[in-house]
KOLMITI-265650 format. One record per residue (C-alpha): residue in three letters; x, y, z. Coordinates in nm, 4 decimals, always signed. Each point is the difference from the previous one (the first is absolute). Layout:
BEGIN
- mike xx yy zz
- ALA X Y Z
...
***
This chain:
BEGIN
- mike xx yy zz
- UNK +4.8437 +9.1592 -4.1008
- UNK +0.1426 -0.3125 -0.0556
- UNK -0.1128 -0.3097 +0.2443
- UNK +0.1406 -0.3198 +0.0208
- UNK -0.2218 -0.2876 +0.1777
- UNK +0.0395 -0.2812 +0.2125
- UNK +0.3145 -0.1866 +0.0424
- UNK +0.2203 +0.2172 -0.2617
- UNK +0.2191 +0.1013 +0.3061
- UNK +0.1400 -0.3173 -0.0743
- UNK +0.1192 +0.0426 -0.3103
- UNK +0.3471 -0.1321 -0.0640
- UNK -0.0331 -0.2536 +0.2779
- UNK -0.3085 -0.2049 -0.0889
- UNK -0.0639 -0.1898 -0.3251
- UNK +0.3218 +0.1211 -0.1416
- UNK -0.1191 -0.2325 -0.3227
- UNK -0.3002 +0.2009 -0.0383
- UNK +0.0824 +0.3204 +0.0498
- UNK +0.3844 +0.0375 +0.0117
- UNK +0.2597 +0.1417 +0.2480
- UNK -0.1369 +0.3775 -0.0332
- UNK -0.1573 +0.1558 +0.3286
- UNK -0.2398 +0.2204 +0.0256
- UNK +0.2446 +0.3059 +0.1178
- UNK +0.1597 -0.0715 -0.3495
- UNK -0.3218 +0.0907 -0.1563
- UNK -0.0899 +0.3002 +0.2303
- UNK +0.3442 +0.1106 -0.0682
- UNK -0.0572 -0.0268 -0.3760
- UNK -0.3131 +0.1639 +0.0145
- UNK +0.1381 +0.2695 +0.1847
- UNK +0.2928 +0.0799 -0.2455
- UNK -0.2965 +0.0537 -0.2812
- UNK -0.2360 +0.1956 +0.2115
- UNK +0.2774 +0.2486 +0.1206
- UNK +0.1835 +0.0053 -0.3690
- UNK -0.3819 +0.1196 -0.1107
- UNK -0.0239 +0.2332 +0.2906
- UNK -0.3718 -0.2075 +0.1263
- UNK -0.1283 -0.0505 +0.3373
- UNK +0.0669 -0.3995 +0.0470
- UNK -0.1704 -0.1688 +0.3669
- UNK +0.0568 -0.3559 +0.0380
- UNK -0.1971 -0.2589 +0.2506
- UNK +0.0757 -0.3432 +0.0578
- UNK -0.2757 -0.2068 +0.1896
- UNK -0.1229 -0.3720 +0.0751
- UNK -0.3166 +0.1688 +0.1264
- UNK -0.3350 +0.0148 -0.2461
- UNK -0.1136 +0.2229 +0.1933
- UNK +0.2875 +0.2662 +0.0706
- UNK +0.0017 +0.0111 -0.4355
- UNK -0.3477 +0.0592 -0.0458
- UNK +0.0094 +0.2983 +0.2741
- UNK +0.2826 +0.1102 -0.1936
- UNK -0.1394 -0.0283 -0.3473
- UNK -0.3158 +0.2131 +0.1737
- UNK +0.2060 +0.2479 +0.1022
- UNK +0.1813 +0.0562 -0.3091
- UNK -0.2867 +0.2228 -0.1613
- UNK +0.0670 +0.3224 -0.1152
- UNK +0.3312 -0.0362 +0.1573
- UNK +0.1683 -0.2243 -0.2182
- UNK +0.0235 -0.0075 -0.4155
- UNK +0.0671 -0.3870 -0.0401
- UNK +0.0970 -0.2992 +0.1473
- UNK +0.2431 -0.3211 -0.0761
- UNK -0.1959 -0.3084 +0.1726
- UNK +0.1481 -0.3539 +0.0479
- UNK -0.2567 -0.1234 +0.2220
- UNK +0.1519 -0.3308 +0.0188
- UNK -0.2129 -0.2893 +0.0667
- UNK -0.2813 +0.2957 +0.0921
- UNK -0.0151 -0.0246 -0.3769
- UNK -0.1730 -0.3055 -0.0151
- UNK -0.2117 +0.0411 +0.3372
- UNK -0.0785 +0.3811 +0.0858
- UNK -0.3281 +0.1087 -0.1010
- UNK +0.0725 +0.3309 +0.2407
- UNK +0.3112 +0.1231 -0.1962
- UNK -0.1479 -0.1116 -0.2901
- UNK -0.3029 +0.2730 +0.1273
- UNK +0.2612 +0.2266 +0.1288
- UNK +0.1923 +0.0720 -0.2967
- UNK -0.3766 +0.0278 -0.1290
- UNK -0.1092 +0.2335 +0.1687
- UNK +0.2730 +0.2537 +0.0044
- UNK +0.0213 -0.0050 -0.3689
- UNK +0.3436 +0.0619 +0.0138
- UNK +0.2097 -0.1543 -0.2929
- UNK +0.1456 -0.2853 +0.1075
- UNK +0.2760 -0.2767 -0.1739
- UNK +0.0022 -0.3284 +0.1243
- UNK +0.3451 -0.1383 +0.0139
- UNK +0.1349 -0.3934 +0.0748
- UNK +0.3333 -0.0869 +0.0196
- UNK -0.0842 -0.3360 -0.1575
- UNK -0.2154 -0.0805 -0.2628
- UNK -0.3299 -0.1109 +0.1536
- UNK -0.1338 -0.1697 -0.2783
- UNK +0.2945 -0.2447 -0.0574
- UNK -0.0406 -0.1293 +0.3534
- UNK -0.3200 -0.1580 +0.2015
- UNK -0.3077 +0.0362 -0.0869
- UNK -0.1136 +0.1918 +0.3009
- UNK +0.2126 +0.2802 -0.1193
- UNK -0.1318 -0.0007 -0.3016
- UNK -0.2555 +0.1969 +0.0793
- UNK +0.0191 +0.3775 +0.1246
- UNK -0.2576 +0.1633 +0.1858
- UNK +0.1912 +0.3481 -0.0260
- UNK +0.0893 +0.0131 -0.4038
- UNK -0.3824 +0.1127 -0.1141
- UNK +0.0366 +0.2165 +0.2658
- UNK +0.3418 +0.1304 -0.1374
- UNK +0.1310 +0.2256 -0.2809
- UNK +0.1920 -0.3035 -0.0840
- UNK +0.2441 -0.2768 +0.1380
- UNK +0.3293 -0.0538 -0.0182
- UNK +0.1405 -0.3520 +0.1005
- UNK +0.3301 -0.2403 -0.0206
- UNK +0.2691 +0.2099 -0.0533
- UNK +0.1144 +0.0249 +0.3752
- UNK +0.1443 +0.3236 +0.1215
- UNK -0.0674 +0.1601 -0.3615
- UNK -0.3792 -0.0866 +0.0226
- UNK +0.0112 +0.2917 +0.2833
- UNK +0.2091 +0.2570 -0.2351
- UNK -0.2463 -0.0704 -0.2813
- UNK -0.2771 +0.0524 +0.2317
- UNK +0.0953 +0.3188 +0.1058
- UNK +0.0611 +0.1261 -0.3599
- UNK -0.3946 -0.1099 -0.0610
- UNK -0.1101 +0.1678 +0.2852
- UNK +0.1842 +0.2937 -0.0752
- UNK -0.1229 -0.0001 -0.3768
- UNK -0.3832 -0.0731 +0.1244
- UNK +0.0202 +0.3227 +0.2196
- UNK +0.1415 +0.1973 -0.3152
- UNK -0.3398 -0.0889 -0.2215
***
């Protein structure tokens, strides 16, 4: 399951500094070419909706082996997906297309990452590939 938060349907369009000219159907397609080229199951979810995530997260148990996560700036705020991916214990990457830590201090904090198998951040569309090869390496140990 791979779920991309808030405001990353505006990828390529907004804060083309920050996180370059890629778009989020450039990622999904990416993704897509690895998951089919390994013969896995791939669902993807974009939402701007806390909520919607966490009821997705919930219903990911025992259906679902992993999860890619950019929650966005839920990362910094969401004690419920934070719980979520909790509560499933699912393994779950956290991925960034920018590096957090190089930018404001807000960010520099994650609520999601001790929650997380690891993170992955600031190497735009490729922080999604390398995600996916975690996740996929997590559910294999």
């Amino acid at each position: 399951l791979v779920i991309h938060g808030p405001n990353l349907n505006l990828l390529g369009k907004r804060e083309v500094s920050v996180y370059g000219k890629t778009t989020i159907k450039d990622i999904d397609n990416d993704l897509k070419k690895i998951a089919k080229a390994k013969k896995i199951g791939l669902e993807i979810m974009q939402s701007d909706h806390e909520g919607e995530i966490v009821e997705r997260i919930g219903r990911a148990k025992g259906k679902i082996d992993a999860i890619v996560i950019n929650p966005a700036a839920y990362t910094h705020t969401s004690v419920a997906i934070r719980d979520a991916i909790s509560a499933v214990d699912i393994p779950t990457v956290e991925v960034h297309l920018s590096n957090i830590y190089a930018r404001e201090d807000f960010r520099r904090t994650s609520l999601i990452a001790p929650v997380a198998k690891g993170q992955i951040s600031g190497f735009g569309r490729m922080s999604y590939i390398l995600g996916l090869e975690a996740a996929l390496g997590a559910v294999k140990r």
